[in-house]
C-alpha positions as CSV (number, residue, x, y, z in Angstrom):
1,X,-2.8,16.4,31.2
2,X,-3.2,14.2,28.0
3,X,-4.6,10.6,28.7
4,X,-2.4,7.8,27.0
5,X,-4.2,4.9,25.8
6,X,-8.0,5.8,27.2
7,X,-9.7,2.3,26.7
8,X,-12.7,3.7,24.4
9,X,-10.2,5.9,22.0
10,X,-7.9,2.8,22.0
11,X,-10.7,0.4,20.8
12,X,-11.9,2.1,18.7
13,X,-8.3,3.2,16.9
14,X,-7.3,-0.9,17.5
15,X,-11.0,-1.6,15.4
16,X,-10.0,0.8,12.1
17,X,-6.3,-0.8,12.6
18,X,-8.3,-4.3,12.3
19,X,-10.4,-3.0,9.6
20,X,-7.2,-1.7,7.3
21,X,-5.5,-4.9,8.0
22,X,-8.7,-7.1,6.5
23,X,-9.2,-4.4,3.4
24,X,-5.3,-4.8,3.0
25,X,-5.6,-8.0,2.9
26,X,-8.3,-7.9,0.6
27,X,-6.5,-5.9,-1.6
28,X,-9.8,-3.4,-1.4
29,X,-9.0,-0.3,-2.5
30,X,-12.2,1.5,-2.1
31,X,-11.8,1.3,1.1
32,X,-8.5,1.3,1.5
33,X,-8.8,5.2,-0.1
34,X,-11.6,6.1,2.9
35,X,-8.7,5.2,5.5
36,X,-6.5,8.1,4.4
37,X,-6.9,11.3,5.3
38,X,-7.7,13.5,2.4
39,X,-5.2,15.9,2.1
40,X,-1.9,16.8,0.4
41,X,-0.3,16.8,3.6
42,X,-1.0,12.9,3.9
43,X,2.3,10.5,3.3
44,X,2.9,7.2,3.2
45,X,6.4,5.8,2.6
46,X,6.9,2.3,1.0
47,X,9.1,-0.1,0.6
48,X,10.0,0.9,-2.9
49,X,8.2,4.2,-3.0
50,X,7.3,7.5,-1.5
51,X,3.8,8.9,-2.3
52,X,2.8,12.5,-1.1
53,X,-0.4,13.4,-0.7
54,X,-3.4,11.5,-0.8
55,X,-3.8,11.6,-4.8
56,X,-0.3,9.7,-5.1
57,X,-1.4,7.4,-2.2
58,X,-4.3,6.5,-4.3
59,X,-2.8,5.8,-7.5
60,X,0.1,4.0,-5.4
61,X,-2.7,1.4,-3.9
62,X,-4.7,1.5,-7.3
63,X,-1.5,-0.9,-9.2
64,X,-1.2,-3.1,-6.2
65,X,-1.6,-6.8,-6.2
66,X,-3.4,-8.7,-3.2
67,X,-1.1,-10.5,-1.1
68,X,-0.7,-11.9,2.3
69,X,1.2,-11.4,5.6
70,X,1.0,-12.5,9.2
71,X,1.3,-9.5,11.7
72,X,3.9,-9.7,15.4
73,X,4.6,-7.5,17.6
74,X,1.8,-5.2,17.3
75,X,1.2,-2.4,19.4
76,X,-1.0,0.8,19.4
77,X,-1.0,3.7,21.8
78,X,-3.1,6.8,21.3
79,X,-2.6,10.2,22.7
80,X,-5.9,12.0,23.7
81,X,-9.4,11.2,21.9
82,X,-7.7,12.4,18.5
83,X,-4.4,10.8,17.8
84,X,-3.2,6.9,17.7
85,X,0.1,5.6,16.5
86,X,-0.2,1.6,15.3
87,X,3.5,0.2,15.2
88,X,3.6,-3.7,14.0
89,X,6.1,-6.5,12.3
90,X,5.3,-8.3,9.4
91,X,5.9,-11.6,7.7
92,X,5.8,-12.3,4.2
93,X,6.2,-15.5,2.4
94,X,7.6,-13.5,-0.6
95,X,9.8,-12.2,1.3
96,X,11.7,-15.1,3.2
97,X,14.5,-14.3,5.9
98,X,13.1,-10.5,5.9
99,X,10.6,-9.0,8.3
100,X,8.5,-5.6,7.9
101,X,8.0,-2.4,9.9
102,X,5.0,-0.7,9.8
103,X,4.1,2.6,11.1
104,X,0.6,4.7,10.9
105,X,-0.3,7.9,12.5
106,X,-4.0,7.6,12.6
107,X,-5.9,11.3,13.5
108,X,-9.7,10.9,14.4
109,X,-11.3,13.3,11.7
110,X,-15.5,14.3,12.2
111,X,-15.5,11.3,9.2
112,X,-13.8,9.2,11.4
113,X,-10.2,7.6,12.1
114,X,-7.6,8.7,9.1
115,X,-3.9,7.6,8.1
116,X,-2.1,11.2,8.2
117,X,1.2,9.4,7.9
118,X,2.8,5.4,7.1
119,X,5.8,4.1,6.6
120,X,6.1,0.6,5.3
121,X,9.9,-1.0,5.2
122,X,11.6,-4.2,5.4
123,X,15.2,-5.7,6.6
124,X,16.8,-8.7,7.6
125,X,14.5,-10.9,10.2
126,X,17.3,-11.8,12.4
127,X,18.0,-8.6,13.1
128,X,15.0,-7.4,14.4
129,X,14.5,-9.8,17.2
130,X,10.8,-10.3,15.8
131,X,10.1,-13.2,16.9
């Protein structure tokens, strides 16, 4: 039987989801890159955009520009040792009366916790009982 949410995988999938959020923040792309898994199977879906595979992820975060957001709501369950899904709301002051989804699939690789999978959207606060 799989364990859900096993304290020591969810710490330590809660600490990379901590460590992506400060690097996001940052606007650090190096390490940024290290959090995706390398692969041509990796997706992230944006906003605006669709990148597949880890090359178009990578050029994606290369022409980004730092900005910042305040995180509700967020939640992160993992399956097994290997797998953790982070699900969280975001604020943005650029983006007044709008909130933002985000979604990662997070696999633990032998070089550690990877994003296999993201989606990033937005839509109209008041109707996503954020808050």
């Amino acid at each position: 039987m799989m364990t859900v949410n096993d304290p020591d995988t969810l710490s330590s999938a809660t600490a990379m989801f901590e460590l992506y959020e400060a690097a996001l923040l940052a606007n650090d792309n190096a390490t940024l890159e290290t959090m995706f898994l390398p692969s041509p199977l990796t997706i992230r879906y944006g906003v605006a955009e669709v990148q597949h595979g880890y090359e178009e992820i990578r050029a994606f975060r290369k022409a980004q520009t730092p900005f910042d957001r305040r995180l509700s709501r967020t939640v992160i369950t993992t399956y097994g040792t290997d797998v953790a899904i982070a699900s969280t709301l975001f604020f943005r002051d650029d983006f007044p009366g709008e909130v933002g989804r985000q979604m990662q699939t997070w696999i633990r690789t032998d070089d550690g916790w990877k994003v296999a999978a993201a989606h990033v959207s937005m839509m109209p606060d008041q109707a996503a009982g954020s808050r």
